[in-house]
C-alpha positions, 0 to 999 in steps of 0.5 A: 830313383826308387827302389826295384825290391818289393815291400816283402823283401824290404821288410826281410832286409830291414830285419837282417840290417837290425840284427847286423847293427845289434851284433856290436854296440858300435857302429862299424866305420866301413859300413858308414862310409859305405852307406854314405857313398850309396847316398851319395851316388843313389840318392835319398829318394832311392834311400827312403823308398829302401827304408820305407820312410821320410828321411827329412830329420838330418844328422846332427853331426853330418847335416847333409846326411839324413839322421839314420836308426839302428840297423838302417846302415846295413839296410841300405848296404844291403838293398844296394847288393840285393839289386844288384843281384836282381840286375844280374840275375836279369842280364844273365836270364 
Protein backbone atom coordinates (compact mmCIF):
# COMPACT_ATOMS: atom_id res chain seq x y z
CA UNK A 1 0.00 0.00 0.00
CA UNK A 2 1.20 3.46 -1.02
CA UNK A 3 0.62 6.58 0.32
CA UNK A 4 -2.77 8.63 -1.00
CA UNK A 5 -1.13 12.40 -0.23
CA UNK A 6 0.65 14.40 -2.91
CA UNK A 7 4.17 15.00 -3.06
CA UNK A 8 3.32 18.91 -1.96
CA UNK A 9 1.71 17.66 1.02
CA UNK A 10 4.37 15.14 1.84
CA UNK A 11 7.01 17.49 1.45
CA UNK A 12 4.87 20.02 4.12
CA UNK A 13 4.59 17.11 6.24
CA UNK A 14 8.16 16.07 6.22
CA UNK A 15 8.67 19.83 7.42
CA UNK A 16 6.38 19.82 10.19
CA UNK A 17 7.98 16.42 11.49
CA UNK A 18 11.86 18.04 11.46
CA UNK A 19 10.62 21.02 13.41
CA UNK A 20 8.69 18.51 15.99
CA UNK A 21 12.00 16.08 16.31
CA UNK A 22 13.95 19.62 16.80
CA UNK A 23 11.95 20.83 19.69
CA UNK A 24 13.87 18.30 22.15
CA UNK A 25 17.08 16.51 21.69
CA UNK A 26 15.40 13.22 22.76
CA UNK A 27 13.33 11.29 20.83
CA UNK A 28 9.76 10.97 22.69
CA UNK A 29 9.03 7.22 23.35
CA UNK A 30 5.21 7.53 22.58
CA UNK A 31 5.80 8.94 19.31
CA UNK A 32 8.42 5.70 18.79
CA UNK A 33 5.84 3.06 19.61
CA UNK A 34 3.71 4.89 17.92
CA UNK A 35 5.49 4.85 14.70
CA UNK A 36 6.68 1.32 15.07
CA UNK A 37 2.81 0.12 15.25
CA UNK A 38 1.97 2.02 11.70
CA UNK A 39 4.90 -0.04 10.44
CA UNK A 40 3.64 -2.59 11.51
CA UNK A 41 0.02 -2.30 10.32
CA UNK A 42 0.79 0.02 7.16
CA UNK A 43 3.86 -1.44 6.11
CA UNK A 44 7.29 -0.22 4.89
CA UNK A 45 5.96 0.28 1.16
CA UNK A 46 3.33 2.89 2.68
CA UNK A 47 6.45 4.05 4.99
CA UNK A 48 8.78 5.04 2.16
CA UNK A 49 6.13 6.24 -0.37
CA UNK A 50 5.65 8.71 2.90
CA UNK A 51 9.12 9.50 3.33
CA UNK A 52 9.83 9.44 -0.57
CA UNK A 53 12.84 7.13 0.24
CA UNK A 54 14.43 3.73 0.27
CA UNK A 55 14.09 2.24 3.70
CA UNK A 56 16.35 -0.75 2.86
CA UNK A 57 19.30 0.56 5.59
CA UNK A 58 17.88 -1.03 9.14
CA UNK A 59 18.11 -0.03 12.47
CA UNK A 60 21.17 -1.07 14.45
CA UNK A 61 19.16 -1.79 17.38
CA UNK A 62 15.86 -2.98 16.24
CA UNK A 63 16.88 -4.73 12.66
CA UNK A 64 13.36 -5.53 11.77
CA UNK A 65 12.70 -1.76 11.48
CA UNK A 66 14.27 0.47 8.92
CA UNK A 67 16.81 3.02 10.28
CA UNK A 68 14.94 6.05 10.80
CA UNK A 69 16.55 10.43 10.35
CA UNK A 70 15.34 13.02 12.42
CA UNK A 71 11.95 14.04 11.96
CA UNK A 72 10.78 10.80 10.01
CA UNK A 73 8.98 9.58 13.35
CA UNK A 74 6.75 12.45 13.39
CA UNK A 75 6.45 12.41 9.57
CA UNK A 76 5.03 8.87 9.43
CA UNK A 77 2.91 9.84 12.71
CA UNK A 78 1.75 12.60 10.80
CA UNK A 79 0.95 11.15 7.10
CA UNK A 80 -1.17 8.43 9.27
CA UNK A 81 -3.37 11.34 10.55
CA UNK A 82 -3.37 13.34 7.36
CA UNK A 83 -4.99 10.22 5.66
CA UNK A 84 -7.38 9.83 7.77
CA UNK A 85 -8.52 13.14 7.73
CA UNK A 86 -8.85 12.86 3.69
CA UNK A 87 -10.57 9.22 4.13
CA UNK A 88 -13.26 11.44 6.32
CA UNK A 89 -13.58 14.18 4.80
CA UNK A 90 -14.50 11.76 1.62
CA UNK A 91 -16.87 9.56 3.55
CA UNK A 92 -18.38 12.73 4.91
CA UNK A 93 -18.55 14.77 1.33
Amino acid sequence: MRTTLTPEKLAELAAQGRAEAARSPFVDPCAAVQSKKLLRERGEEWAASVLMRDLSRRSIALPHLPWLEDGEIETLILADRAEWELFEHAATA
